[in-house]
N, C-alpha and C positions, 0 to 999 in steps of 0.2 A: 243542441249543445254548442254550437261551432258559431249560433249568434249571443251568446248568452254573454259570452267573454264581452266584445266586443259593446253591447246592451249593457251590462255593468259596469263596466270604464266608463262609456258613454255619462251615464248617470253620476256616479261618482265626481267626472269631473267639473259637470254643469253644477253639480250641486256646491262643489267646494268656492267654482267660480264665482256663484252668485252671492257664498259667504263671504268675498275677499271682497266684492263689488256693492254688495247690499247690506253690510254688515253694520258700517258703521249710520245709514240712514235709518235701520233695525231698532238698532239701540237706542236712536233717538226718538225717533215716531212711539215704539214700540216698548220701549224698555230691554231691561237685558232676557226679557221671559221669551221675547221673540228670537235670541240671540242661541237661548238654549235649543227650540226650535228649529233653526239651522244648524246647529250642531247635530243635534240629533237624528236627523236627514241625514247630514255627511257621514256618521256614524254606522249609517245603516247600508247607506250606497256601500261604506268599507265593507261592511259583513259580506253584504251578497256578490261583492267584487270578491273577497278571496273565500268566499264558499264554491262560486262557480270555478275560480281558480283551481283550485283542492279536488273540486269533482272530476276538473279534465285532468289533473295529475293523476289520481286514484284509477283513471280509466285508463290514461296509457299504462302506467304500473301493471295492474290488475291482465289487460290483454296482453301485455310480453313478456308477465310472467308466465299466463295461460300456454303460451306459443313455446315458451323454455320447458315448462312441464310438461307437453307433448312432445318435445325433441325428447327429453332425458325419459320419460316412460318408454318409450319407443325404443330407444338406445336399451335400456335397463332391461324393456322384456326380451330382446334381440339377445343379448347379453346370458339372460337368467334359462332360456331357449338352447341355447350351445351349451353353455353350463352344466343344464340339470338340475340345478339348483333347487328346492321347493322351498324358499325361504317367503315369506310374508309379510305384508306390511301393515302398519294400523289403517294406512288408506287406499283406498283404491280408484284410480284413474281409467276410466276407459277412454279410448279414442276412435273414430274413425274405422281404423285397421283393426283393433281388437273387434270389433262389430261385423265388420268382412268376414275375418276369420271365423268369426261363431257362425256365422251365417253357411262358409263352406267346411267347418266342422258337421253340421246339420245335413248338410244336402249328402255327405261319403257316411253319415250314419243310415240316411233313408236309402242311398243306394245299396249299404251290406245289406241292409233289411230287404229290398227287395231282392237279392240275389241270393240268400241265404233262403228266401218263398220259394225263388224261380223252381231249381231242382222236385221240391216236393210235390211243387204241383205234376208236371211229368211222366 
């Protein structure tokens, strides 16, 4: 993505140039059908000049929003943890640290379990 920008511009401006530089020998050789034809190049260099534009905005957006919604779940279960709270939400986020924690939720259930065996066997 980080040459795309740069590969659209690129395009975009060779294309305009060659309409400002070849336009008017277009017309004449060619008629104006050939004129619609570089238009319609330029046209297109625009698109894919502000689609790749739009893509890298949506991608930084999209990643710092990602990185605010792991601050603030984090903050919130921290929060919800002191609390008490058993309030819910229509979504749910996991992170990182909610995954630890299941994981050593998991491991103090297999150790009662084992220590609740140990006695009987005895």
């Amino acid at each position: 993505m980080s040459r795309a920008v740069p590969l659209s511009t690129s395009l975009l401006v060779g294309v305009c140039v060659f309409a400002w530089l070849a336009g008017p020998v277009l017309e004449a050789r060619f008629g104006v059908e050939a004129l619609l034809v570089v238009y319609a190049a330029v046209s297109a260099g625009t698109a894919a000049t502000a689609y790749v534009l739009v893509r890298k905005i949506d991608v930084r957006l999209t990643s710092s929003s990602d990185s605010t919604s792991r601050r603030t779940s984090r903050a919130g279960s921290d929060q919800t943890a002191s609390d008490g709270d058993d309030e819910t939400s229509g979504t749910v986020t996991v992170s990182l640290d909610n995954l630890e924690d299941l994981d050593v939720e998991r491991e103090v259930r297999q150790l009662k379990a084992e220590r609740s065996e140990g006695p009987d066997e005895d």
